[in-house]
DSSP file (Angstrom, degrees, kcal/mol; ACC not computed):
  #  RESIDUE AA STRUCTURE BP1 BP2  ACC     N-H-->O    O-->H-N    N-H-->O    O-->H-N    TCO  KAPPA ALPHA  PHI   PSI    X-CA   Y-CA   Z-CA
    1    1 A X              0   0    0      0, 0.0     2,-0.3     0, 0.0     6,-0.2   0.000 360.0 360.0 360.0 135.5   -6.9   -4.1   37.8
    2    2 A X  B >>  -A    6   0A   0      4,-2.3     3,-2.4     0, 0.0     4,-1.7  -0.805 360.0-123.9-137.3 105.1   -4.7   -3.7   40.9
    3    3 A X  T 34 S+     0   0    0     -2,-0.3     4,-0.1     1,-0.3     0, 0.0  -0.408  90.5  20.3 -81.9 123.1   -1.8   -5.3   40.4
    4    4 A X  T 34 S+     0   0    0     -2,-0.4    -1,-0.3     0, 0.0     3,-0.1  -0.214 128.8  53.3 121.7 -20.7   -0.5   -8.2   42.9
    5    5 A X  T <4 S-     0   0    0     -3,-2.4     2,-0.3     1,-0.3    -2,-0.2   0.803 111.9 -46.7-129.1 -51.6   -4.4   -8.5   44.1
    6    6 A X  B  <  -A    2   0A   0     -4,-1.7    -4,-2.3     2,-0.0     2,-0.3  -0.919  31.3-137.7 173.5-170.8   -6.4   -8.9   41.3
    7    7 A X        -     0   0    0     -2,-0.3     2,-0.4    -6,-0.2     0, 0.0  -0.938  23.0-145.4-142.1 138.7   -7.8   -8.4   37.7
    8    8 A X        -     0   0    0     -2,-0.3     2,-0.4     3,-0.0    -2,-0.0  -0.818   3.7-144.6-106.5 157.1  -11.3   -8.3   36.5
    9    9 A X        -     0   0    0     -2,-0.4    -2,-0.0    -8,-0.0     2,-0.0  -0.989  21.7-124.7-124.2 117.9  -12.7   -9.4   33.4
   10   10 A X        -     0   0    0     -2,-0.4     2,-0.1     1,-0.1     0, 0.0  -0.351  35.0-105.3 -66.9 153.2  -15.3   -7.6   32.0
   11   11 A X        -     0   0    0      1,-0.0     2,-0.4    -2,-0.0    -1,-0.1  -0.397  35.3-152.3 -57.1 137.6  -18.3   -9.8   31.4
   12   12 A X        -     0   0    0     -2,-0.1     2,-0.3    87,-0.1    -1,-0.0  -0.936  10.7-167.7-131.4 133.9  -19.1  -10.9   27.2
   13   13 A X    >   -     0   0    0     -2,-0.4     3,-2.0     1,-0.0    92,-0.1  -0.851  33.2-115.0-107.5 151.2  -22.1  -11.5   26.1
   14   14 A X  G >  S+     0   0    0     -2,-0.3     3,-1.1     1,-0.2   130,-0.2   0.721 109.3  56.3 -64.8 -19.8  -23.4  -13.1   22.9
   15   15 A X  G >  S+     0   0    0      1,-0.3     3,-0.6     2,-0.1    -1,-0.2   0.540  93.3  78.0-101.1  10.9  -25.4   -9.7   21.5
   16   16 A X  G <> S+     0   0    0     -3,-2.0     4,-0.5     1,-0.2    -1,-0.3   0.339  72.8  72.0-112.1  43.8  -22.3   -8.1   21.8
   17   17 A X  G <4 S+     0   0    0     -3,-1.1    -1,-0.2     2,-0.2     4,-0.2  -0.149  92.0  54.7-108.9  31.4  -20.9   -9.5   18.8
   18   18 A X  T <4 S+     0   0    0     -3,-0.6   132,-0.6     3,-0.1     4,-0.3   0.285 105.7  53.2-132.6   2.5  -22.9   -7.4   16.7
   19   19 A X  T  4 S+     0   0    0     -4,-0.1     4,-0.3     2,-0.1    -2,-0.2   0.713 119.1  44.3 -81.8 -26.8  -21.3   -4.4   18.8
   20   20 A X  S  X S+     0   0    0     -4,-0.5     4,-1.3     3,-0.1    -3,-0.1   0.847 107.3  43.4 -43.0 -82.8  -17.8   -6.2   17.7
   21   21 A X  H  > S+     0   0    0      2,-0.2     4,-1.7    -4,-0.2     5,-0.4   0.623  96.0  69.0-100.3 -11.0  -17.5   -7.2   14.5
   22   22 A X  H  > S+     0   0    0     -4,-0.3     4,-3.3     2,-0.2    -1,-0.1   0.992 111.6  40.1 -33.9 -55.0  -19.0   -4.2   12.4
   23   23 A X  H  > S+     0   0    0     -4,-0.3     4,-0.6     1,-0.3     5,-0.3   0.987 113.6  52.2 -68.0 -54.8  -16.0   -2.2   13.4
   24   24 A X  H  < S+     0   0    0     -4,-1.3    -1,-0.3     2,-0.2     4,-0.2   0.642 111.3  49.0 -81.3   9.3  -13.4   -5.2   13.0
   25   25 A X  H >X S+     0   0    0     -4,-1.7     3,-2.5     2,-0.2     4,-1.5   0.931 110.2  57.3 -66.9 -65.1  -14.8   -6.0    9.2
   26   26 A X  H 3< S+     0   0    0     -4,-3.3     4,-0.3    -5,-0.4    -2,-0.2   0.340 110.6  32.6 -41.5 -29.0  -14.4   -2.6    8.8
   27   27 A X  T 3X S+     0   0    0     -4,-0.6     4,-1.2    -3,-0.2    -1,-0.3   0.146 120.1  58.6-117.2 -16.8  -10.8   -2.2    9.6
   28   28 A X  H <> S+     0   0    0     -3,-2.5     4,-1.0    -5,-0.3    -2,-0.2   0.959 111.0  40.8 -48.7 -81.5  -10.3   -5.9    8.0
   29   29 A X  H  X S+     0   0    0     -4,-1.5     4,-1.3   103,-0.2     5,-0.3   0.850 111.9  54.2 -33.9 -64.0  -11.6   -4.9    4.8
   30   30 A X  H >> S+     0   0    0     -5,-0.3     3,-1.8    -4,-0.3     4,-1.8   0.983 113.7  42.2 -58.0 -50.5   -9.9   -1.7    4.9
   31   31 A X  H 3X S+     0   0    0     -4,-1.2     4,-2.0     1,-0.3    -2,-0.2   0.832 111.7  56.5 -51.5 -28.8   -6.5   -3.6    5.5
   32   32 A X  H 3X S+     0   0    0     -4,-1.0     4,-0.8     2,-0.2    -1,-0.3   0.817 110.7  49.0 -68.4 -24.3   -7.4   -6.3    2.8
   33   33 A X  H XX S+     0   0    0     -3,-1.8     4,-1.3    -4,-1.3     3,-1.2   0.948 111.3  40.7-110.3 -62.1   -7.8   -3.5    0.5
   34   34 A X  H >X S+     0   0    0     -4,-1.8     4,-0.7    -5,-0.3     3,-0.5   0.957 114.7  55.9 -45.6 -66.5   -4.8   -1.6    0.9
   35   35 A X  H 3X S+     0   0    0     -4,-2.0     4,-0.9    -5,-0.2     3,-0.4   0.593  93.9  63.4  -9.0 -47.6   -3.0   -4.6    1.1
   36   36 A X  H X< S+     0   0    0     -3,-1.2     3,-1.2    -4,-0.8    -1,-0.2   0.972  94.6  69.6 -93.0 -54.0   -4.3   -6.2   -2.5
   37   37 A X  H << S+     0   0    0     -4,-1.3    -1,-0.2    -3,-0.5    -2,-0.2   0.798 119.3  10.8 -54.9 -38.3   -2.3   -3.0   -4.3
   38   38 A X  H 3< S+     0   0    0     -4,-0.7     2,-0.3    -3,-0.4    -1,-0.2   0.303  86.4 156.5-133.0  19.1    1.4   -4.3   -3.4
   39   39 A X    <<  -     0   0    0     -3,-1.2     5,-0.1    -4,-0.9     2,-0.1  -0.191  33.2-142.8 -25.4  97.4    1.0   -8.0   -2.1
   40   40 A X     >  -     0   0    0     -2,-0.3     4,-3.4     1,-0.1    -1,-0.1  -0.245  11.6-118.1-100.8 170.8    3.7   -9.6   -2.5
   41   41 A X  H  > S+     0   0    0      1,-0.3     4,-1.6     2,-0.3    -1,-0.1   0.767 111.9  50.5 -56.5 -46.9    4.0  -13.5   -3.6
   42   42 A X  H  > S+     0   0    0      2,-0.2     4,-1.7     1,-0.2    -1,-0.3   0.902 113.6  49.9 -43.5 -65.8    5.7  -14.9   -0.4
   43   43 A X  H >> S+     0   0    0      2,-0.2     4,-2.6     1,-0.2     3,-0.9   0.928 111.6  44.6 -34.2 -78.2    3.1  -13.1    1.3
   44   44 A X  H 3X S+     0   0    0     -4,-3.4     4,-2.4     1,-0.3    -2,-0.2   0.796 114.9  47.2 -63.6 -34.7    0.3  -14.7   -0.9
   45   45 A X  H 3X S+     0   0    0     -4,-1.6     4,-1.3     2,-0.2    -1,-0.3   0.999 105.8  64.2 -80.5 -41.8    1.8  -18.4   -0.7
   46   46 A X  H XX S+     0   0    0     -4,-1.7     3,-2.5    -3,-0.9     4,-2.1   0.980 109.3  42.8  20.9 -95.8    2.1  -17.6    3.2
   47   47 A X  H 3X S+     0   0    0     -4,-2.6     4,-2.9     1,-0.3    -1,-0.2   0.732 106.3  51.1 -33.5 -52.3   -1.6  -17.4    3.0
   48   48 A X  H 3X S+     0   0    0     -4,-2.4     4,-1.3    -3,-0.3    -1,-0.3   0.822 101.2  62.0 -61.6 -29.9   -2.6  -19.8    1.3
   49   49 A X  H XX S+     0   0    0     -3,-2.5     4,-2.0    -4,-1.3     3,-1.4   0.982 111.3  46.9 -88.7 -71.0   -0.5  -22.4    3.4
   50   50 A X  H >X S+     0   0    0     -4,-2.1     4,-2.8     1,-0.2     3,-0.7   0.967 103.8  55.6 -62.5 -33.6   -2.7  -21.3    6.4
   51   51 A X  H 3X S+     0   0    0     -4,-2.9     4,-0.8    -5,-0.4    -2,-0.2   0.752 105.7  50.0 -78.5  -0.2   -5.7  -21.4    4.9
   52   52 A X  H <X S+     0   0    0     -3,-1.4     4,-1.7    -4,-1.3    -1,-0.2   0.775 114.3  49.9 -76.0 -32.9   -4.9  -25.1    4.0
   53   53 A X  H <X S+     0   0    0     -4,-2.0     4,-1.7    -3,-0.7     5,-0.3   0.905 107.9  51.3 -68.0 -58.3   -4.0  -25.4    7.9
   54   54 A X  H  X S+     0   0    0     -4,-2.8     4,-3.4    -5,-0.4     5,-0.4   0.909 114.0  49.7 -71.9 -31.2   -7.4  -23.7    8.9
   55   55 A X  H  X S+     0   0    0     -4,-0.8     4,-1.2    -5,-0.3    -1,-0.2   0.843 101.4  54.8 -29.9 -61.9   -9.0  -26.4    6.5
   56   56 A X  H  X S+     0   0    0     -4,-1.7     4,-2.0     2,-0.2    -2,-0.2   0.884 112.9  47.2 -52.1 -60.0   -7.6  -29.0    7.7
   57   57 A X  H  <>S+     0   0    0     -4,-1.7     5,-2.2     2,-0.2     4,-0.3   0.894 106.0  55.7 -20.4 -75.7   -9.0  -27.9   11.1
   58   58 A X  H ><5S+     0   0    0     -4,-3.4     3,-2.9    -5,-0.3    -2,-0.2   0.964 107.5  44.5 -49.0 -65.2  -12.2  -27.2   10.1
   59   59 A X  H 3<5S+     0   0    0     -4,-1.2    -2,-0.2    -5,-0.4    -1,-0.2   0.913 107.8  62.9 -46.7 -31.6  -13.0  -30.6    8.6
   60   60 A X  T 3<5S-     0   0    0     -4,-2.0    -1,-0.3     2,-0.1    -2,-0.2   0.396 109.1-129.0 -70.6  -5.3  -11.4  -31.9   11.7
   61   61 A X  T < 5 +     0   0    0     -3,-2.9     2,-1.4    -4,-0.3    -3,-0.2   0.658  66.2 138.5  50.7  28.8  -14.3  -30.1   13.8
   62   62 A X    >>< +     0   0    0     -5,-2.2     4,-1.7     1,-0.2     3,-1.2  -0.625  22.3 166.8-105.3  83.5  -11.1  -28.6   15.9
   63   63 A X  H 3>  +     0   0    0     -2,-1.4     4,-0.9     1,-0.3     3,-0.4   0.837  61.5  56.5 -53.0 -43.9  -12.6  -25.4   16.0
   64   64 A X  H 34 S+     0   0    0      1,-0.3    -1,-0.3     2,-0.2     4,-0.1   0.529 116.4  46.4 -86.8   8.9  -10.3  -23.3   18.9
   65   65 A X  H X> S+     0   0    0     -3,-1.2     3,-0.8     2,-0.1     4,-0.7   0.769 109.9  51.5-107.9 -25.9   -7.1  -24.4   16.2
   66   66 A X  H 3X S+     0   0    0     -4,-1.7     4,-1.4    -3,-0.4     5,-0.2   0.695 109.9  49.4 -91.1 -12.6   -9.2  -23.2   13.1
   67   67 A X  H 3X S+     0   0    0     -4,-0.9     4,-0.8     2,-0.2    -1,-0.3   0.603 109.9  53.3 -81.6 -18.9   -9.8  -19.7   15.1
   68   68 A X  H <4 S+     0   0    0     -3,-0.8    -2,-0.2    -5,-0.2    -1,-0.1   0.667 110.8  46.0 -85.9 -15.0   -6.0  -19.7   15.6
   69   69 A X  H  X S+     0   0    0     -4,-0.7     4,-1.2     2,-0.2    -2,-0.2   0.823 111.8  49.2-100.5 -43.7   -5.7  -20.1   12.1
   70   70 A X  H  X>S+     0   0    0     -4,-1.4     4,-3.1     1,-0.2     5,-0.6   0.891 113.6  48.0 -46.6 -52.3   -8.3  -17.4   11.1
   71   71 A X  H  <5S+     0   0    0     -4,-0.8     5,-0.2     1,-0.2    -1,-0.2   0.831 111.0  48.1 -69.6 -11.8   -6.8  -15.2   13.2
   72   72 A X  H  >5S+     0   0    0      2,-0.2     4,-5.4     3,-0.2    -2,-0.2   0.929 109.8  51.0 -83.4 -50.0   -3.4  -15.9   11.9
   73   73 A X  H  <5S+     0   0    0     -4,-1.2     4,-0.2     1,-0.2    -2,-0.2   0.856 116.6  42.5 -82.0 -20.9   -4.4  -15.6    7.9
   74   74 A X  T >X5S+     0   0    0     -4,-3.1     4,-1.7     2,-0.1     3,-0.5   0.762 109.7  66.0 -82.9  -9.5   -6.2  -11.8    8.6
   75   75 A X  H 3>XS+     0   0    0     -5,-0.6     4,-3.2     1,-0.3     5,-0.8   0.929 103.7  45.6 -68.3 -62.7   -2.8  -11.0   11.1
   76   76 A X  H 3<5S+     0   0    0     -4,-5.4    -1,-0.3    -5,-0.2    -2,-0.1   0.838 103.0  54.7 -71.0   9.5   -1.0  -11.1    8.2
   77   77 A X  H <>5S+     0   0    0     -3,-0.5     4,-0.7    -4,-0.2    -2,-0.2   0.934 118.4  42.7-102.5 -53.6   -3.0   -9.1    5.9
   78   78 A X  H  <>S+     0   0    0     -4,-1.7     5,-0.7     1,-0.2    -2,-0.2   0.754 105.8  55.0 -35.2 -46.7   -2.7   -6.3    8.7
   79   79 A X  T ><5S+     0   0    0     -4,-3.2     3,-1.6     2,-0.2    -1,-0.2   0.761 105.2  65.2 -69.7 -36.7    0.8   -6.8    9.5
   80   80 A X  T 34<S+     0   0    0     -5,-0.8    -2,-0.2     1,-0.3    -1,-0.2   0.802  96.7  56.1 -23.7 -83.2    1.1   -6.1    5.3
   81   81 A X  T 3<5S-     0   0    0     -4,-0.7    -1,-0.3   -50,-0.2    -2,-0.2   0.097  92.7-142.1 -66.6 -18.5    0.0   -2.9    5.6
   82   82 A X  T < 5 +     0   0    0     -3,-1.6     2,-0.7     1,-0.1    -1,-0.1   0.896  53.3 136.2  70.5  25.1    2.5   -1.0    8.4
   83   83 A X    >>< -     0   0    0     -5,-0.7     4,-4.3     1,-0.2     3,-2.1  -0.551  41.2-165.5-131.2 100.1   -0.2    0.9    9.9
   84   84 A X  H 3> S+     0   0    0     -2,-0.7     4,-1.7     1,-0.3    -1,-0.2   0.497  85.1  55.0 -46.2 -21.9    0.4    0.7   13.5
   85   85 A X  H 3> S+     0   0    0      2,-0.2     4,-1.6     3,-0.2    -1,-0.3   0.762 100.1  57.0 -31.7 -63.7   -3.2    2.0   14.3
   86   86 A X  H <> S+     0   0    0     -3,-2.1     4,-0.7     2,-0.2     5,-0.3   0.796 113.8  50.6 -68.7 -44.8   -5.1   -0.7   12.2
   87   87 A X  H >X S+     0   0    0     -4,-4.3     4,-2.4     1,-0.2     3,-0.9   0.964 102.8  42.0 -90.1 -34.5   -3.2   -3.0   14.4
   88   88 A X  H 3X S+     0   0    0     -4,-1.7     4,-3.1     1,-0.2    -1,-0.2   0.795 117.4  52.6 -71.8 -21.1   -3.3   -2.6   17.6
   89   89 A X  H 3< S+     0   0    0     -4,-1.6     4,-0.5     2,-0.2    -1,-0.2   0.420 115.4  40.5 -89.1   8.7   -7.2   -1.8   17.3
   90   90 A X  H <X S+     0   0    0     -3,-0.9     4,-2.0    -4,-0.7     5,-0.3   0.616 110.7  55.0 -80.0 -42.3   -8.0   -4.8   15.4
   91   91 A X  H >X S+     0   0    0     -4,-2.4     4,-0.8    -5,-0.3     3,-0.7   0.900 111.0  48.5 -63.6 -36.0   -5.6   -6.7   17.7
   92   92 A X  H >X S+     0   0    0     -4,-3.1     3,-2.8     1,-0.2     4,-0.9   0.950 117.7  43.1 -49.6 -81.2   -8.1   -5.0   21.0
   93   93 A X  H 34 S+     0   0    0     -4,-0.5     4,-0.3     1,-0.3    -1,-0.2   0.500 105.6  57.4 -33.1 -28.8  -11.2   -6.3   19.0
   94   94 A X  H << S+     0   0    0     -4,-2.0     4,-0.5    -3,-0.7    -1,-0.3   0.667 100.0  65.5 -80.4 -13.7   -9.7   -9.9   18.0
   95   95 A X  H XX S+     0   0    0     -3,-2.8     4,-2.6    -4,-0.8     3,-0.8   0.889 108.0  33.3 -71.9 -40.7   -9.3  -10.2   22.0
   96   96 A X  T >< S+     0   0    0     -4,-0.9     3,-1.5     1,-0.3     2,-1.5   0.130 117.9  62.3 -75.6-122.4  -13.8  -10.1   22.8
   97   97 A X  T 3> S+     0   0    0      1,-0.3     4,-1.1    -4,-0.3    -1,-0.3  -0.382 104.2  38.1 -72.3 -17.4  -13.8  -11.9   19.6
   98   98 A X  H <> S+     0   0    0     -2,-1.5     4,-1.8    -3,-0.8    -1,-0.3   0.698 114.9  54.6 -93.1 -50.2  -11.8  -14.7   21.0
   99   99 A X  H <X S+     0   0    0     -4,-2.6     4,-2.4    -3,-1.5     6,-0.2   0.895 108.4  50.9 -56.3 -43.2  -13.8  -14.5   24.4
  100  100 A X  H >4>S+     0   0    0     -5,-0.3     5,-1.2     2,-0.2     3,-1.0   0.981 108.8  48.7 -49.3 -67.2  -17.0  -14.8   22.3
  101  101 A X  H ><5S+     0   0    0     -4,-1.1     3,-6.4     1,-0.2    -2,-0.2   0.991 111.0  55.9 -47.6 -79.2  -15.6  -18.2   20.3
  102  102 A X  H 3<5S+     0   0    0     -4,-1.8    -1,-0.2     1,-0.3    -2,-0.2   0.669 104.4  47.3 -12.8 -52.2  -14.8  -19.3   23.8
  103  103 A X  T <<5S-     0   0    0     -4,-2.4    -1,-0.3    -3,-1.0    -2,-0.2   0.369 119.1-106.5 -80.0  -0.7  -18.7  -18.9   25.3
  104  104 A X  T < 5S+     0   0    0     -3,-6.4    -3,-0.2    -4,-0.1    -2,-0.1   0.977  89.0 124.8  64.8  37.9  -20.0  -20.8   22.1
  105  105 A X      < +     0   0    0     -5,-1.2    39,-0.3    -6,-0.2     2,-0.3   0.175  67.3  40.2-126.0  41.7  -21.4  -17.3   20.6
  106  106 A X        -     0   0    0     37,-0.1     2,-0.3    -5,-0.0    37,-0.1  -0.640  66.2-163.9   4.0 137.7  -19.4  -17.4   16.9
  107  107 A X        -     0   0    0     35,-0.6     2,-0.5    -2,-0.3    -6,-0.0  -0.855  14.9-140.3-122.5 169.0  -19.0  -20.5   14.9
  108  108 A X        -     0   0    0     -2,-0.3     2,-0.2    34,-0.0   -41,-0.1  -0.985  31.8-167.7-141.4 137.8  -16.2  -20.5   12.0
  109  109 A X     >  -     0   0    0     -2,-0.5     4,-0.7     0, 0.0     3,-0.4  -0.538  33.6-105.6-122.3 163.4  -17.8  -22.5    9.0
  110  110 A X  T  4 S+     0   0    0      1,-0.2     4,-0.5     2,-0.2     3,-0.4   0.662 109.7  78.3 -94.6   8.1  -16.5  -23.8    6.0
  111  111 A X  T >> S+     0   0    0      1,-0.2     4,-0.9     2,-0.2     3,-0.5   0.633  92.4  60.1 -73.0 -33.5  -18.0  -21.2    3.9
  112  112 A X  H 3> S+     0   0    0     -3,-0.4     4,-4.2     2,-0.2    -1,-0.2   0.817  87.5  69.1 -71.5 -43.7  -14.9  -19.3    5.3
  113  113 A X  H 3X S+     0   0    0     -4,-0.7     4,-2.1    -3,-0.4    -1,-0.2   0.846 110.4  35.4 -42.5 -48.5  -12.5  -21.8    3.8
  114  114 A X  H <> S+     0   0    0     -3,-0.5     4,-1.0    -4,-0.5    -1,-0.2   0.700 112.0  55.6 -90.6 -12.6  -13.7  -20.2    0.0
  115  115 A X  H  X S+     0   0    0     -4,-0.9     4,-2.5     2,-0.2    -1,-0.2   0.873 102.4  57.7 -90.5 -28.8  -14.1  -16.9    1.0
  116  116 A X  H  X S+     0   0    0     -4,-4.2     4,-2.0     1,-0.2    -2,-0.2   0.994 110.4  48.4 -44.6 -61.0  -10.2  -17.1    2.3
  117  117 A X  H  X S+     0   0    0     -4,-2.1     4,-1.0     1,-0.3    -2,-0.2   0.753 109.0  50.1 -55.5 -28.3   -9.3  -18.0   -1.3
  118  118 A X  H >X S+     0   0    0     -4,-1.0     3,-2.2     2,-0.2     4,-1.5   0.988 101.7  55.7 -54.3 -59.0  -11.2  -15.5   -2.7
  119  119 A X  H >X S+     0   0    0     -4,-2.5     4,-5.3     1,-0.3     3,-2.1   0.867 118.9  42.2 -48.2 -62.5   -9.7  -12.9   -0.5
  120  120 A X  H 3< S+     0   0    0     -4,-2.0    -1,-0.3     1,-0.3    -2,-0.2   0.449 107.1  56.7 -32.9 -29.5   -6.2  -14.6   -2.3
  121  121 A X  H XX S+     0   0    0     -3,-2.2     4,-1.3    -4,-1.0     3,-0.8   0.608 105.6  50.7-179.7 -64.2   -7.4  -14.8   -5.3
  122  122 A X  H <X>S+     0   0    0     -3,-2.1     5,-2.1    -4,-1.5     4,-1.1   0.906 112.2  45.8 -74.8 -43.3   -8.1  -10.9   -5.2
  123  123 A X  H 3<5S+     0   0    0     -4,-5.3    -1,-0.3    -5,-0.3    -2,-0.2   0.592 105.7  59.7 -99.6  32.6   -4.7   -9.8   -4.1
  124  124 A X  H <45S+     0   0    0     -3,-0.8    -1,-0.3    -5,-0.3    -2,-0.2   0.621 112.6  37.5 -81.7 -32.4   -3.4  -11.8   -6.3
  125  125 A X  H  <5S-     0   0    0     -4,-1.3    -2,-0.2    -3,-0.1    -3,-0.2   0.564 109.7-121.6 -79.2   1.3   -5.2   -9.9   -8.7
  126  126 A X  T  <5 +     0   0    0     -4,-1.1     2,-3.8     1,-0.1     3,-0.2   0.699  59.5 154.5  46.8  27.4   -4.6   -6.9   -7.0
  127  127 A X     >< +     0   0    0     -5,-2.1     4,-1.8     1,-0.2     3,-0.4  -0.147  13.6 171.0 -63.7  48.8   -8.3   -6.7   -6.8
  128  128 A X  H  > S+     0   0    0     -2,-3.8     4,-2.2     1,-0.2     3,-0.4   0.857  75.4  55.6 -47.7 -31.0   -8.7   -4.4   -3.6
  129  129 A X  H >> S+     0   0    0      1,-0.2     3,-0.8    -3,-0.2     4,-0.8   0.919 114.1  39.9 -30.5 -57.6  -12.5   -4.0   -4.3
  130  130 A X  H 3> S+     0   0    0     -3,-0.4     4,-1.5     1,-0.3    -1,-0.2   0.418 113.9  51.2 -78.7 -27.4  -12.9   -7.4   -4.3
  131  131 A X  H 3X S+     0   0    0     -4,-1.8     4,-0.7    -3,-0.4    -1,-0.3   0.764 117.5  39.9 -77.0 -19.0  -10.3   -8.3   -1.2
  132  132 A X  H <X S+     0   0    0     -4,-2.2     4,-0.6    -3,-0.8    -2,-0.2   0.689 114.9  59.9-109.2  -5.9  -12.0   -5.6    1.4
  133  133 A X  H  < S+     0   0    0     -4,-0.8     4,-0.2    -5,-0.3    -1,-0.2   0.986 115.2  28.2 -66.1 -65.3  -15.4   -6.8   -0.1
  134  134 A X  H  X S+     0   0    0     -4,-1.5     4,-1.8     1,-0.2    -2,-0.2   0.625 112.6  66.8 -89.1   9.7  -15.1  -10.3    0.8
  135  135 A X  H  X S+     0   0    0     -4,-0.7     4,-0.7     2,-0.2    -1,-0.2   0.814 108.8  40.7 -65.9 -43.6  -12.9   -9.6    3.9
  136  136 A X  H  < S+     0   0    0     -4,-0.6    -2,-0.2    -5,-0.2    -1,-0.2   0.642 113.1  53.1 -98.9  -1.0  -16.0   -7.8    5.4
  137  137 A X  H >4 S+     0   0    0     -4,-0.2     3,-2.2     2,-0.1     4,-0.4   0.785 111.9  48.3 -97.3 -45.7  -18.6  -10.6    4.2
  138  138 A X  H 3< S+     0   0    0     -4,-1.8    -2,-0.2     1,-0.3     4,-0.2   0.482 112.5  45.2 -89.9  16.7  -16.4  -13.2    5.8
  139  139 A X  T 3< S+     0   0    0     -4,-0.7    -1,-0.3     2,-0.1    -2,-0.1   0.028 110.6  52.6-103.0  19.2  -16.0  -11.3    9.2
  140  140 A X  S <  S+     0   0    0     -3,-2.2    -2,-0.2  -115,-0.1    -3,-0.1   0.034  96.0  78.8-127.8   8.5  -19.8  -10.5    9.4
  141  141 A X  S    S+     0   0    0     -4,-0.4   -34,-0.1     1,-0.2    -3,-0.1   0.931  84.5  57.4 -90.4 -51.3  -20.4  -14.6    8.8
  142  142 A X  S    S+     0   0    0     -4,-0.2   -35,-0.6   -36,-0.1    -1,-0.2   0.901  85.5  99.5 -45.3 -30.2  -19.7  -15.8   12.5
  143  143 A X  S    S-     0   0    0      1,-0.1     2,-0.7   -37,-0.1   -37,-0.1  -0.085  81.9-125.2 -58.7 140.5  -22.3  -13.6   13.8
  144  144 A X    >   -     0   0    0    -39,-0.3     3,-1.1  -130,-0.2    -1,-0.1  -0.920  18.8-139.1-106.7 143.2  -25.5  -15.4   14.5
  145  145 A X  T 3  S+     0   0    0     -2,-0.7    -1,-0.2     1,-0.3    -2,-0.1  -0.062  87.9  87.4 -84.9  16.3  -28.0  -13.6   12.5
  146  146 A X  T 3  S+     0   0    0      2,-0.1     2,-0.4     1,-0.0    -1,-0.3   0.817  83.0  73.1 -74.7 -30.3  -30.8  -13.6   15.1
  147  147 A X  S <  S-     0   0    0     -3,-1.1    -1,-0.0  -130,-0.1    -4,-0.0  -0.710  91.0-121.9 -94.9 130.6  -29.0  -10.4   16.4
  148  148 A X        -     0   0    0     -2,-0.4     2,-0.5     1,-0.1    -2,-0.1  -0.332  22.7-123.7 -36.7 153.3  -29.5   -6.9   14.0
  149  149 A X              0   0    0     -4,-0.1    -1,-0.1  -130,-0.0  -130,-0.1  -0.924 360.0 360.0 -75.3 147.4  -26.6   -5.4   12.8
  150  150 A X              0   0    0   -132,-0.6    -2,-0.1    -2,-0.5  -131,-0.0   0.425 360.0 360.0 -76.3 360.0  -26.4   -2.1   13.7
C-alpha cells in the first residue's frame, strides 16, 4: 500500500478456503462456547430475529444480504464474549471469506438456517458443547468439499 498512489489486493482463490475456514470455525466455535455459559435472553431473541432475516434472504435467493446476515448472527456471538483477540482475528478472516462469497467460491445454504437455531437452542440451554459443535459444522458447510481439509 502507498498511500495517495495506490493499494493492492492480494489475489483469492477458491482452494484457499480450506486455508480460511478451519481457523475461523475454530475461533467461532470457541466463541459459541464460551458464550452458551452466560447468554443472556435479549442476546438470544437478538439472534433469533436475524436468523429469521437471514431466512428470509435465503429463500429469496439474495445471497450477498443472507451473508450480511450470517456474518451479523456469529458477530454477535463474538462480540458476547469481550475477548478483543477473538475479534479482531475473526473479523481479519471474515474479510477473504467475504472476498470468496464475492468470486462465487462459498454458497450459504439453507441447511444453515437450522443449524443457526441449533446454535440458539444450545445457549439457550447453556449447552456450550453443543453451541461450539454446531458453530464449527456450520462454518466448515460453505466449503466446497472437492477441496481436503487440512
Amino acid at each position: 500500500m502507498k498511500p495517495g498512489v495506490v493499494t493492492q489486493v492480494t489475489q483469492v482463490k477458491p482452494e484457499d478456503a480450506v486455508l480460511i475456514f478451519p481457523p475461523l470455525a475454530s475461533l467461532q466455535a470457541l466463541a459459541a462456547e464460551i458464550a452458551a455459559k452466560d447468554m443472556n435472553q435479549e442476546t438470544i431473541k437478538e439472534l433469533r430475529g436475524i436468523n429469521e432475516m437471514f431466512t428470509e434472504a435465503i429463500q429469496a435467493g439474495d445471497h450477498r444480504a443472507a451473508l450480511q446476515w450470517d456474518e451479523r448472527f456469529h458477530d454477535i456471538i463474538v462480540d458476547s464474549i469481550e475477548n478483543p483477540y477473538i475479534s479482531k482475528t475473526t473479523l481479519s478472516l471474515q474479510s477473504h471469506v467475504r472476498r470468496l462469497f464475492y468470486h462465487d467460491s462459498i454458497k450459504l445454504t439453507e441447511e444453515s438456517i437450522e443449524e443457526h437455531e441449533q446454535i440458539i437452542h444450545a445457549m439457550e440451554k447453556r449447552d456450550s458443547k453443543t453451541a461450539a459443535e454446531v458453530t464449527r459444522i456450520n462454518f466448515f458447510r460453505p466449503i466446497d468439499h472437492d477441496y481436503p481439509l487440512q
